[in-house]
CHARMM internal coordinates of N, CA and C (Angstrom, degrees):
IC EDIT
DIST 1 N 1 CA 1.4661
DIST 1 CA 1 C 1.5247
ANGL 1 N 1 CA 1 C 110.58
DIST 1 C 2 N 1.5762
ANGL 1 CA 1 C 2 N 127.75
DIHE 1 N 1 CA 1 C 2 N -33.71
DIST 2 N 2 CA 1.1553
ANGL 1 C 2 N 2 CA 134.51
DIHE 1 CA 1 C 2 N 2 CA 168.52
DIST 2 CA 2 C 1.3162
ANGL 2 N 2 CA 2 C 113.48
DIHE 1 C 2 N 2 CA 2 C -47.84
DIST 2 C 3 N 1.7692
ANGL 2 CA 2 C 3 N 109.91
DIHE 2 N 2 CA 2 C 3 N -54.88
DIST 3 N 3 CA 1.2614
ANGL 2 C 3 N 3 CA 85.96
DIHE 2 CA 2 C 3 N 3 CA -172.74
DIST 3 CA 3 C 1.9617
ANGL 3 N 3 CA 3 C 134.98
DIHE 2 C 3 N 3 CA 3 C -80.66
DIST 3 C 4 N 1.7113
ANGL 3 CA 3 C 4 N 89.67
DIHE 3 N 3 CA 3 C 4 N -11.92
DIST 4 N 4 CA 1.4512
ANGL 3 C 4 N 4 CA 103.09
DIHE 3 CA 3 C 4 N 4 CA 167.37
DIST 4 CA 4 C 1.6595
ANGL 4 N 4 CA 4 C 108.33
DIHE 3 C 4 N 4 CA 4 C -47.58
DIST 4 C 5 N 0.9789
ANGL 4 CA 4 C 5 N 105.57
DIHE 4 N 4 CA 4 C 5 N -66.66
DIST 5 N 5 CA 1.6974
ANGL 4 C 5 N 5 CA 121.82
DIHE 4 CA 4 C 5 N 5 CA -164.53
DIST 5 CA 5 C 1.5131
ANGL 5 N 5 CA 5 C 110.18
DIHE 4 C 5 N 5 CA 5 C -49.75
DIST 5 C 6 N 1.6112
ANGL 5 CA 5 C 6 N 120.05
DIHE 5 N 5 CA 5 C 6 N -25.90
DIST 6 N 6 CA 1.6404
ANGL 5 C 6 N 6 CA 128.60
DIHE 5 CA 5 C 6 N 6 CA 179.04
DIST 6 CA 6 C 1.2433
ANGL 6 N 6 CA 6 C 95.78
DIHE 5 C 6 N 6 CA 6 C -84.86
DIST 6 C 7 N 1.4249
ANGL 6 CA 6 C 7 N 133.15
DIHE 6 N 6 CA 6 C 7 N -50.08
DIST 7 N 7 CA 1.2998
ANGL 6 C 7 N 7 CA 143.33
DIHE 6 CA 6 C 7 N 7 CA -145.84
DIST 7 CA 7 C 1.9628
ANGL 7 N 7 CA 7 C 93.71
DIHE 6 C 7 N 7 CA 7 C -83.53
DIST 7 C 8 N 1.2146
ANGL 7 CA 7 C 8 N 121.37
DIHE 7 N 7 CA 7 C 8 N -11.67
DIST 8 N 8 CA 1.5074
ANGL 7 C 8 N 8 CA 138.89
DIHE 7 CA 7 C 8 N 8 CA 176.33
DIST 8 CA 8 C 1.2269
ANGL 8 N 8 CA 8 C 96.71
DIHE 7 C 8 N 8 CA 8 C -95.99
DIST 8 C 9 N 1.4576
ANGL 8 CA 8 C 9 N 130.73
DIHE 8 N 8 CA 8 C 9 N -76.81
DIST 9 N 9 CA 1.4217
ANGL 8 C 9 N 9 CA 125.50
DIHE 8 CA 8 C 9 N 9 CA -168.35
DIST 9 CA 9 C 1.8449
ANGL 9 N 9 CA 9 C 110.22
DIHE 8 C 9 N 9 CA 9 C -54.68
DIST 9 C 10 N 1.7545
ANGL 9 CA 9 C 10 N 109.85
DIHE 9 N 9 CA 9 C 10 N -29.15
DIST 10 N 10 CA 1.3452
ANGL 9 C 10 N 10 CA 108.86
DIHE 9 CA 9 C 10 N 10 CA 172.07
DIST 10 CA 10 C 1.6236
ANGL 10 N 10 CA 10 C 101.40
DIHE 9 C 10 N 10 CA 10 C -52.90
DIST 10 C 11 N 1.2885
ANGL 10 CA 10 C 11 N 118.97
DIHE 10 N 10 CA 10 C 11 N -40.68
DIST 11 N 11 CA 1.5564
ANGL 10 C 11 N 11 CA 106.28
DIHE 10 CA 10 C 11 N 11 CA -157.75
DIST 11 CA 11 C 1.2982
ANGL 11 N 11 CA 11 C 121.98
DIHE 10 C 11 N 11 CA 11 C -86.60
DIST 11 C 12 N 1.6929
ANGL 11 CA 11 C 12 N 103.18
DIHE 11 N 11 CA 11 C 12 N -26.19
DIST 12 N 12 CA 1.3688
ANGL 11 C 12 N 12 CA 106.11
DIHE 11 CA 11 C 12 N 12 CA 175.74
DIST 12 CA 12 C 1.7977
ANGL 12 N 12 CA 12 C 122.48
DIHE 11 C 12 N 12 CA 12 C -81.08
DIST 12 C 13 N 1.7931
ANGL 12 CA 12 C 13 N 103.12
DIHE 12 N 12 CA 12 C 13 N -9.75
DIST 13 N 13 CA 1.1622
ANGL 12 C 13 N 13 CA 94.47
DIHE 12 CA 12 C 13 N 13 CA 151.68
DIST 13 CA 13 C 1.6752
ANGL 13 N 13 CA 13 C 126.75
DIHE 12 C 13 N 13 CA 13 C -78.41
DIST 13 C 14 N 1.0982
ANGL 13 CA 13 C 14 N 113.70
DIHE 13 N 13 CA 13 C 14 N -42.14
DIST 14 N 14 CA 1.2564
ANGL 13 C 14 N 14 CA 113.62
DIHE 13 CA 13 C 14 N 14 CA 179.65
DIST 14 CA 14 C 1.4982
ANGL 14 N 14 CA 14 C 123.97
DIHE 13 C 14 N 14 CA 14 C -48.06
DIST 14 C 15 N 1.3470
ANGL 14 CA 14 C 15 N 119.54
DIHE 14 N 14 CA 14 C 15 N -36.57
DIST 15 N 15 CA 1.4891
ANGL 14 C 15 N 15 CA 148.73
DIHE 14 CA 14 C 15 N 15 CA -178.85
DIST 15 CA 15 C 1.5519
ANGL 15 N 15 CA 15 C 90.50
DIHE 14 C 15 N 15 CA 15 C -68.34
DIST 15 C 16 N 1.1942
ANGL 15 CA 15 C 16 N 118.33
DIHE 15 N 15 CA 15 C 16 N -52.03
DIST 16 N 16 CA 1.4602
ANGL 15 C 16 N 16 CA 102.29
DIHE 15 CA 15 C 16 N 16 CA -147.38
DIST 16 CA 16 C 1.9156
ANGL 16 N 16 CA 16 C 108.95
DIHE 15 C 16 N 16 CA 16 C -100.28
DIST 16 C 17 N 1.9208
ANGL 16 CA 16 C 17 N 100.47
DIHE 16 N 16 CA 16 C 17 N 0.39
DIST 17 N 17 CA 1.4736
ANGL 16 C 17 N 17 CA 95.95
DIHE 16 CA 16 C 17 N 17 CA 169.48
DIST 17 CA 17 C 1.5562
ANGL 17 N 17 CA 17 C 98.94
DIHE 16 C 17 N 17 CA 17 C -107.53
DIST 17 C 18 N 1.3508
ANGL 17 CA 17 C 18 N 131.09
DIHE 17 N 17 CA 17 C 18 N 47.16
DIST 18 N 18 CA 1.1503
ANGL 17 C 18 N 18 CA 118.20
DIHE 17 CA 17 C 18 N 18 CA 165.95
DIST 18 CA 18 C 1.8018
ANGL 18 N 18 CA 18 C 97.55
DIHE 17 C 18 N 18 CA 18 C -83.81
DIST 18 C 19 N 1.2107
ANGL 18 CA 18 C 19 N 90.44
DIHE 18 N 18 CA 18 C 19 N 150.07
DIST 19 N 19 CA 1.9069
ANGL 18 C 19 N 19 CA 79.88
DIHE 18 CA 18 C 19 N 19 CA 160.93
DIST 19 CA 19 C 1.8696
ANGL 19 N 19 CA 19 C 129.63
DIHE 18 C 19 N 19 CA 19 C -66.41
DIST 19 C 20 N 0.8624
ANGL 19 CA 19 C 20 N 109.89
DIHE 19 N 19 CA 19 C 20 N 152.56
DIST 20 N 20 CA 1.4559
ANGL 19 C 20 N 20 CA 99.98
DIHE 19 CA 19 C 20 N 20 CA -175.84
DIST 20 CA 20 C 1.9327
ANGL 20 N 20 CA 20 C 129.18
DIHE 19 C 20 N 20 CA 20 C -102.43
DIST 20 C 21 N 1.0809
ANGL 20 CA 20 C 21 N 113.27
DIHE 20 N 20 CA 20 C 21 N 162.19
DIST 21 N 21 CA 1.1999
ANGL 20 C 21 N 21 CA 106.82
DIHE 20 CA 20 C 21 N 21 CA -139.14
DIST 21 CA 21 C 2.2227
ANGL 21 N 21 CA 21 C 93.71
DIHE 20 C 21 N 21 CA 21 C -88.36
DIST 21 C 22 N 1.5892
ANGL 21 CA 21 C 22 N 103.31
DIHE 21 N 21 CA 21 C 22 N 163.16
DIST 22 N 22 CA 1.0312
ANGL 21 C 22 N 22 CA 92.69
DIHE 21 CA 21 C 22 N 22 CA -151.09
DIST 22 CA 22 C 1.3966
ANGL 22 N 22 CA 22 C 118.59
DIHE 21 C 22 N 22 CA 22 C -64.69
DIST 22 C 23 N 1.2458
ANGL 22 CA 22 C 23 N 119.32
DIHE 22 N 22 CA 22 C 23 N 170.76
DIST 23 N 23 CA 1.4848
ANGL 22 C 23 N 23 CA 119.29
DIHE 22 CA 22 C 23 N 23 CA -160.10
DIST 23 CA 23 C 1.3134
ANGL 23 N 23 CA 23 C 124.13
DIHE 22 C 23 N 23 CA 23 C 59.26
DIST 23 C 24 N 1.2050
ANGL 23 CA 23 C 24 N 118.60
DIHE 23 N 23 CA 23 C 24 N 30.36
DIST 24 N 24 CA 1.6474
ANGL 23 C 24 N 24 CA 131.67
DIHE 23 CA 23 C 24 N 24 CA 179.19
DIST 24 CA 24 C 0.9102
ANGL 24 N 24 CA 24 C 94.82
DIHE 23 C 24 N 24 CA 24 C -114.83
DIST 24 C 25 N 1.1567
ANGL 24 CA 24 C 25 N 116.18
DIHE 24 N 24 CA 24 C 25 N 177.50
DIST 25 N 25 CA 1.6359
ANGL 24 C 25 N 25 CA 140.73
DIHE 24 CA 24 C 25 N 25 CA 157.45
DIST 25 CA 25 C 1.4758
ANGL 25 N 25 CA 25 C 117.93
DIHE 24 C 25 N 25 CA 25 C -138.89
DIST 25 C 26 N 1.2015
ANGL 25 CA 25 C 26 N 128.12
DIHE 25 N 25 CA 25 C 26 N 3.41
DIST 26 N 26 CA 1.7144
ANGL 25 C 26 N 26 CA 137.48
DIHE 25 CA 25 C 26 N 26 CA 161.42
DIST 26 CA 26 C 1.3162
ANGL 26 N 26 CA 26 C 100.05
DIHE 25 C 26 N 26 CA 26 C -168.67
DIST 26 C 27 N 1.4612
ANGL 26 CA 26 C 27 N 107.78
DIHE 26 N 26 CA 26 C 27 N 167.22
DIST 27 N 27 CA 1.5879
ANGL 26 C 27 N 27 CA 125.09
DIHE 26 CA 26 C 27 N 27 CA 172.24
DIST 27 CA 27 C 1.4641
ANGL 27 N 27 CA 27 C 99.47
DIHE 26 C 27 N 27 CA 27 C -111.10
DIST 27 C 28 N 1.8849
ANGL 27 CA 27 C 28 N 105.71
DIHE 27 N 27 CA 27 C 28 N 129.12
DIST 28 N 28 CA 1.1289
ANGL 27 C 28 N 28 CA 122.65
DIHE 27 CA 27 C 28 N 28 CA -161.53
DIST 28 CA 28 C 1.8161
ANGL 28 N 28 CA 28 C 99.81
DIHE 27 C 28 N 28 CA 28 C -106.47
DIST 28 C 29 N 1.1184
ANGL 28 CA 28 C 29 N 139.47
DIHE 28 N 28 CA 28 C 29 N 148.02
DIST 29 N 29 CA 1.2127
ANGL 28 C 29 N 29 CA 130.79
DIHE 28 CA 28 C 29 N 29 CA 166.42
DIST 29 CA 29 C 1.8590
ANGL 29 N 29 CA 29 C 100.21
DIHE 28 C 29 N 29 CA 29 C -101.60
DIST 29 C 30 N 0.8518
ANGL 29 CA 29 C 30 N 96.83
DIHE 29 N 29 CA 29 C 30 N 176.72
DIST 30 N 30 CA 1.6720
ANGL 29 C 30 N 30 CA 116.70
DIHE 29 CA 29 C 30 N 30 CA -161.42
DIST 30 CA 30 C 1.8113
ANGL 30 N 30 CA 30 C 106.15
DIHE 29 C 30 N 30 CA 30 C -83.97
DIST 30 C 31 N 1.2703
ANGL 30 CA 30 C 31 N 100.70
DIHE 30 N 30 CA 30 C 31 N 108.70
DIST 31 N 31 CA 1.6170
ANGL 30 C 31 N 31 CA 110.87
DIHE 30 CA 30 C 31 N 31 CA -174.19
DIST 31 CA 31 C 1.6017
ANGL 31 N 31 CA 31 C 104.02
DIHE 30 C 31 N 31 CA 31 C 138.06
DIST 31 C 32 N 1.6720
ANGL 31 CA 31 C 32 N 84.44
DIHE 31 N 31 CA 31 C 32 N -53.72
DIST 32 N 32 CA 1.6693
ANGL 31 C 32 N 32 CA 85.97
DIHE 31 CA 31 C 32 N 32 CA -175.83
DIST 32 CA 32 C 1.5716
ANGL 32 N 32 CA 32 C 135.28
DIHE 31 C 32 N 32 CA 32 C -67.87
DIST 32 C 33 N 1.9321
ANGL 32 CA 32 C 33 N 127.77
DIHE 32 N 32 CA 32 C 33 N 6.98
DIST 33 N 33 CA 1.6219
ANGL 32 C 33 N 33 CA 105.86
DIHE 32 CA 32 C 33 N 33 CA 143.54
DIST 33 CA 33 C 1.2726
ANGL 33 N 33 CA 33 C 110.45
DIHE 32 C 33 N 33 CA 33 C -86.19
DIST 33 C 34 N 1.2350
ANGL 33 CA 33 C 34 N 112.57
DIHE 33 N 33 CA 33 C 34 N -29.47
DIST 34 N 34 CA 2.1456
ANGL 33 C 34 N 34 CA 96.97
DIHE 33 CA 33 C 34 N 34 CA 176.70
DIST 34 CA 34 C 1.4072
ANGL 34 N 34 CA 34 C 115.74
DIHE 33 C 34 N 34 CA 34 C -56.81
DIST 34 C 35 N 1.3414
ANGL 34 CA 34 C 35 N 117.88
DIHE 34 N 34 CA 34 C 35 N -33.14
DIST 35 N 35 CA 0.9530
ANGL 34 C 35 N 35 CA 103.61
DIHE 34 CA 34 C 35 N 35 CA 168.39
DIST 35 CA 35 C 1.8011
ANGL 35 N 35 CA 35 C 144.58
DIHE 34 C 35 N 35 CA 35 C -66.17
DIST 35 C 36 N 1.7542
ANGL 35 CA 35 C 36 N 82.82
DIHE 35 N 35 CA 35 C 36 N -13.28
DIST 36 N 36 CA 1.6100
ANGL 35 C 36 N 36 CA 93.85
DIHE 35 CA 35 C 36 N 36 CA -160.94
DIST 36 CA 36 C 1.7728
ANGL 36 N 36 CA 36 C 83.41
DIHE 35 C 36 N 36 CA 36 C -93.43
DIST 36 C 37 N 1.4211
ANGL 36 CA 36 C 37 N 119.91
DIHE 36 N 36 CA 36 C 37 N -48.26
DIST 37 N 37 CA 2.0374
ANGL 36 C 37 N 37 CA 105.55
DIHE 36 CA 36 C 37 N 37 CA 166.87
DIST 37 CA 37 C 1.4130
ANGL 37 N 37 CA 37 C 114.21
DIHE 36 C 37 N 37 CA 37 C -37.64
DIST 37 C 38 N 1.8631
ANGL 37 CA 37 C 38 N 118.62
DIHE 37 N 37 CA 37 C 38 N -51.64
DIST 38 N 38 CA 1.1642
ANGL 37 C 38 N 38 CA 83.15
DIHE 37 CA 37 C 38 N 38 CA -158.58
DIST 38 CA 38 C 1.8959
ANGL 38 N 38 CA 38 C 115.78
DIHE 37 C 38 N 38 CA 38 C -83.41
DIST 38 C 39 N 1.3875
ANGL 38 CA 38 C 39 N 88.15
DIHE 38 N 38 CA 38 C 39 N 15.32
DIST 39 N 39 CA 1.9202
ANGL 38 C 39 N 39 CA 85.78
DIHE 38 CA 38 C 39 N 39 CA 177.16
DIST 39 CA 39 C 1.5631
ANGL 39 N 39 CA 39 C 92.32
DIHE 38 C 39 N 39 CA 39 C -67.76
DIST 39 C 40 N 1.5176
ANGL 39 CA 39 C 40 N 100.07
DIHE 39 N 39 CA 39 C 40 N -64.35
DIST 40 N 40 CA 1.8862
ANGL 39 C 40 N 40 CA 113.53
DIHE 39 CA 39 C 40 N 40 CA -161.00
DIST 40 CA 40 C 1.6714
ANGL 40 N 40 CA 40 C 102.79
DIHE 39 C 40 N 40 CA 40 C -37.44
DIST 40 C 41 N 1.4238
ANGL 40 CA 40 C 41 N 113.95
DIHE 40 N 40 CA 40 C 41 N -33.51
DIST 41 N 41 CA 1.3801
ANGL 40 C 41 N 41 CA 119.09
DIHE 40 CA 40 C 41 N 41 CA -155.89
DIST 41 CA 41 C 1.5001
ANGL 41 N 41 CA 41 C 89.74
DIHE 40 C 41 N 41 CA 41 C -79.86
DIST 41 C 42 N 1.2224
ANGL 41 CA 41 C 42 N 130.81
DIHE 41 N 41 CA 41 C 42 N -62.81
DIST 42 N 42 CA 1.6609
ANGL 41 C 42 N 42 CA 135.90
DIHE 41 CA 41 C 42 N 42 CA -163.99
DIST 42 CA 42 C 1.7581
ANGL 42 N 42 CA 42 C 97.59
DIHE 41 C 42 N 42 CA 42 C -59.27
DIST 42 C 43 N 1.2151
ANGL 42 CA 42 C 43 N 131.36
DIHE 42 N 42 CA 42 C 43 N -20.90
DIST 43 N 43 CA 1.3605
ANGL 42 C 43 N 43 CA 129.75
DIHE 42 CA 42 C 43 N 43 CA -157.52
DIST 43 CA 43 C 1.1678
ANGL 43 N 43 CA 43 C 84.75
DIHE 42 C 43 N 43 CA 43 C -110.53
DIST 43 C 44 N 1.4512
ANGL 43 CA 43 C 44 N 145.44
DIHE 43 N 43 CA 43 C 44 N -80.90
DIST 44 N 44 CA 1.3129
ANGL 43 C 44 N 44 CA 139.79
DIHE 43 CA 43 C 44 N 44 CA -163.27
DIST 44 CA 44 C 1.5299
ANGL 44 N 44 CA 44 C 118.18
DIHE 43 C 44 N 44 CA 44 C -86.40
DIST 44 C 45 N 1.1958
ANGL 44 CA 44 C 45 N 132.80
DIHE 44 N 44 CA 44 C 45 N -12.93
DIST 45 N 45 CA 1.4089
ANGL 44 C 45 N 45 CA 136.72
DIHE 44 CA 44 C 45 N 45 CA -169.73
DIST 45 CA 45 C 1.4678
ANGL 45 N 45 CA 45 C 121.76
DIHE 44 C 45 N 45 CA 45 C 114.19
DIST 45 C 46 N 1.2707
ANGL 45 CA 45 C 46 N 120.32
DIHE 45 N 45 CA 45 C 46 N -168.80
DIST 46 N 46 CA 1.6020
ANGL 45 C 46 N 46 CA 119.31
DIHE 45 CA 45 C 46 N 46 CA 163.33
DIST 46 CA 46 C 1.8140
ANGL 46 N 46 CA 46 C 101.87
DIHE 45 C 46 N 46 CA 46 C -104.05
DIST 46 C 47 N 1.5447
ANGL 46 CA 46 C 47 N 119.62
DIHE 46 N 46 CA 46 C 47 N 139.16
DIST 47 N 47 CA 1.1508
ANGL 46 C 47 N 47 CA 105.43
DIHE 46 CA 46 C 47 N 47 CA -177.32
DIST 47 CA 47 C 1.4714
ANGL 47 N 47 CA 47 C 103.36
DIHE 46 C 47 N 47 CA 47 C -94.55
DIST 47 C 48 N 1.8278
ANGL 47 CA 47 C 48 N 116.70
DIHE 47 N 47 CA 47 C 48 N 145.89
DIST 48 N 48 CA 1.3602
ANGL 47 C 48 N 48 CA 107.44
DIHE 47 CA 47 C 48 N 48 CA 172.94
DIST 48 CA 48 C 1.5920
ANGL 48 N 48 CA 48 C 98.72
DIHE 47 C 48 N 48 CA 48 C -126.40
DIST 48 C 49 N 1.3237
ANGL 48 CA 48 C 49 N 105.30
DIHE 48 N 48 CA 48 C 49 N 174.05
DIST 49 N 49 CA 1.2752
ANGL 48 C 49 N 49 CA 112.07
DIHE 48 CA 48 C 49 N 49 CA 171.39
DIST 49 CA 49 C 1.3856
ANGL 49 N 49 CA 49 C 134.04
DIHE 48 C 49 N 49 CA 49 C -76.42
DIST 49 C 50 N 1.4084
ANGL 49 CA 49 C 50 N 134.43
DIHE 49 N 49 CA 49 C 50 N 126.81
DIST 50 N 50 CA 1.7498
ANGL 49 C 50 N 50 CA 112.40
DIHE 49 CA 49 C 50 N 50 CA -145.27
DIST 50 CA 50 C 1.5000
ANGL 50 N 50 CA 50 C 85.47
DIHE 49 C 50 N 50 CA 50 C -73.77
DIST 50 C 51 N 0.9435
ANGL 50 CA 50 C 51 N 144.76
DIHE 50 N 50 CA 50 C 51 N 1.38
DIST 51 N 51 CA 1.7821
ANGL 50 C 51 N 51 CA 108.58
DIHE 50 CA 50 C 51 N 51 CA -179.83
DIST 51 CA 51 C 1.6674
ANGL 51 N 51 CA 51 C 108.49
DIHE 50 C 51 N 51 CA 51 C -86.08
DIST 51 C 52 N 1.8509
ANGL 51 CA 51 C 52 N 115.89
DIHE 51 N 51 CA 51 C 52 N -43.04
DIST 52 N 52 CA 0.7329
ANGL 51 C 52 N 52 CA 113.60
DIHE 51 CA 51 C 52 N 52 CA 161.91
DIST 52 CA 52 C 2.0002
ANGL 52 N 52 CA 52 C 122.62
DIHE 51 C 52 N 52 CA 52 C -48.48
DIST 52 C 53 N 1.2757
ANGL 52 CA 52 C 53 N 110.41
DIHE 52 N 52 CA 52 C 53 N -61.73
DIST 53 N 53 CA 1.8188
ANGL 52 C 53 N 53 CA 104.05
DIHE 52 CA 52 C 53 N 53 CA 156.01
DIST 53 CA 53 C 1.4895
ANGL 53 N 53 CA 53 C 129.41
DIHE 52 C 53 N 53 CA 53 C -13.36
DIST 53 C 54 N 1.8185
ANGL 53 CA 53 C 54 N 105.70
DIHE 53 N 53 CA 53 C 54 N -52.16
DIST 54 N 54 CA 1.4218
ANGL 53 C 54 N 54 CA 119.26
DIHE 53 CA 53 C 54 N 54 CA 176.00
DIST 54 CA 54 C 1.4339
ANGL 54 N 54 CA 54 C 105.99
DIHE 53 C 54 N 54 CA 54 C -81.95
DIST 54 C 55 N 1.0511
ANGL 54 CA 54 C 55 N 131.49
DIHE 54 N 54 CA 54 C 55 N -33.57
DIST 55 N 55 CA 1.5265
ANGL 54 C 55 N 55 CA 134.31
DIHE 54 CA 54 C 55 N 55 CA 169.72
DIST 55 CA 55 C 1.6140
ANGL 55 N 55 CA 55 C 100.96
DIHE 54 C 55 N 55 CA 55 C -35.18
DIST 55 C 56 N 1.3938
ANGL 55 CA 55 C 56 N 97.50
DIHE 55 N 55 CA 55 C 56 N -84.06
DIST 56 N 56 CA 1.7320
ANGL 55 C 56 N 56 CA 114.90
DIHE 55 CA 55 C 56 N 56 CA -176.95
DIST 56 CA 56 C 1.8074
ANGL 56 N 56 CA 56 C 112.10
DIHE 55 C 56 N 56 CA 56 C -58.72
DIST 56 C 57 N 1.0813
ANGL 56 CA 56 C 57 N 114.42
DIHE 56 N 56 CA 56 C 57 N -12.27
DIST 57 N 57 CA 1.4598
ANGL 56 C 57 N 57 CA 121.20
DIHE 56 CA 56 C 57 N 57 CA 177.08
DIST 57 CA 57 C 2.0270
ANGL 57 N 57 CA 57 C 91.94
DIHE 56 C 57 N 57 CA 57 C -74.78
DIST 57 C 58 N 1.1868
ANGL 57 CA 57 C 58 N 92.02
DIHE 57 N 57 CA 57 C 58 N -68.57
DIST 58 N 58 CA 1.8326
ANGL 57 C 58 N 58 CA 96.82
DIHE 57 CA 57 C 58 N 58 CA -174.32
DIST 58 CA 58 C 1.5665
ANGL 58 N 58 CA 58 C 104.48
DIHE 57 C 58 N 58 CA 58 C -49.39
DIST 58 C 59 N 1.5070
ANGL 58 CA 58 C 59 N 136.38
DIHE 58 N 58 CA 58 C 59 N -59.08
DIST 59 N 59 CA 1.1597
ANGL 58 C 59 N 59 CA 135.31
DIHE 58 CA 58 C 59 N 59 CA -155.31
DIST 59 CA 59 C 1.2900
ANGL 59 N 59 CA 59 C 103.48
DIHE 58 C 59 N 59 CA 59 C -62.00
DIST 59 C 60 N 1.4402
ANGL 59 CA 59 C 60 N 106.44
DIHE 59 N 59 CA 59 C 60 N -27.75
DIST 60 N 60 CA 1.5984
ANGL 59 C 60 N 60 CA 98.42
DIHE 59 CA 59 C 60 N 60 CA -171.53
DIST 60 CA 60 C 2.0468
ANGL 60 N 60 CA 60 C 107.64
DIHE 59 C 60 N 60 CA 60 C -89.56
DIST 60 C 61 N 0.8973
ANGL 60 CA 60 C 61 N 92.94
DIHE 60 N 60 CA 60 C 61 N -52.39
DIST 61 N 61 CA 1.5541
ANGL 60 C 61 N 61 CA 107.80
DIHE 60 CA 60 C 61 N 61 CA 150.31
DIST 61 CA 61 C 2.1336
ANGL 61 N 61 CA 61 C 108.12
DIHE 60 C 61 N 61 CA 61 C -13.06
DIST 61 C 62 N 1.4997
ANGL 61 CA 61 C 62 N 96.26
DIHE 61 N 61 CA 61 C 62 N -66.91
DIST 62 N 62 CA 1.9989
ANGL 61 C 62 N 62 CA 102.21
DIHE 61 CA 61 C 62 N 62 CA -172.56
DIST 62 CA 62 C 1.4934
ANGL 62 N 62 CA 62 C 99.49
DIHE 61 C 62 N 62 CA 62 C -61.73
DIST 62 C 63 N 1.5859
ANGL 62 CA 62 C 63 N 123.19
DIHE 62 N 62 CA 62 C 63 N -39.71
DIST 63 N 63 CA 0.9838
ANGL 62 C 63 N 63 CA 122.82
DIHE 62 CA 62 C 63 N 63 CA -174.54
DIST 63 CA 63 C 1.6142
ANGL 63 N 63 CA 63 C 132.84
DIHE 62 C 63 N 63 CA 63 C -105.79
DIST 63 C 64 N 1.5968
ANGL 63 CA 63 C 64 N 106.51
DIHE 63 N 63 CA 63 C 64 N 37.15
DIST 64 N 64 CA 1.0669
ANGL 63 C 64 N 64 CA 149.74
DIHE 63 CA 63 C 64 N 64 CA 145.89
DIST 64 CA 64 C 1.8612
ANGL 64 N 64 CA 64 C 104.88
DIHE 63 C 64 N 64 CA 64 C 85.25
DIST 64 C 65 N 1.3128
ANGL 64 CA 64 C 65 N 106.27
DIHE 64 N 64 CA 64 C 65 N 23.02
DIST 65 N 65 CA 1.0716
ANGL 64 C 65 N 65 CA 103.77
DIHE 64 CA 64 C 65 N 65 CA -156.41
DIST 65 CA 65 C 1.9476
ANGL 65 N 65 CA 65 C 98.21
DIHE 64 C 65 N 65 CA 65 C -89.43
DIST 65 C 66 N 1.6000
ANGL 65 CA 65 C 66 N 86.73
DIHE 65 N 65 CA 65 C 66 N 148.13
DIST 66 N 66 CA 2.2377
ANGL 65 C 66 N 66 CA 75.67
DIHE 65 CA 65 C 66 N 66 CA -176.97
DIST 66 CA 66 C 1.8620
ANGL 66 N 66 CA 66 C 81.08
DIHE 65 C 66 N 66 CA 66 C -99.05
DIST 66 C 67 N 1.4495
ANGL 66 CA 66 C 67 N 92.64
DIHE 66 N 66 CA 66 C 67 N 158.62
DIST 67 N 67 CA 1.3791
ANGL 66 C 67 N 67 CA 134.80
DIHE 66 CA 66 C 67 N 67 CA -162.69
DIST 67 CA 67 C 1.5255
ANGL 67 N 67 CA 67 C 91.66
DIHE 66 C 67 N 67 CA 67 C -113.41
END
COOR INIT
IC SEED 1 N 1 CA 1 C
IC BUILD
């Protein structure tokens, strides 16, 4: 299993000092922007749109709920 796990970290270094393609600024492997939302998301929230916001502000509102 050791050597799987080097022979992985070999690749994901290699992968990730290629230069990146234009209009990038790094080469990302696959997992890693969901991963980087769901940090932003747990730290700052989920963003919604205020009408939708006011949507769910009112619904909860008919059904007496305080906001």
């Amino acid at each position: 299993m050791n050597e799987y796990l080097t022979l992985v970290d070999e690749l994901v270094k290699e992968v990730k000092s290629c230069p990146p393609a234009k209009g990038f600024s790094e080469v990302l492997l696959p997992g890693e922007p969901e991963d980087r939302v769901y940090e932003q998301r747990i730290a700052h929230g989920i963003p919604l749109d205020e009408d939708i916001w006011n949507s769910i502000l009112d619904i909860a509102k008919s059904k007496g709920i305080e906001v």
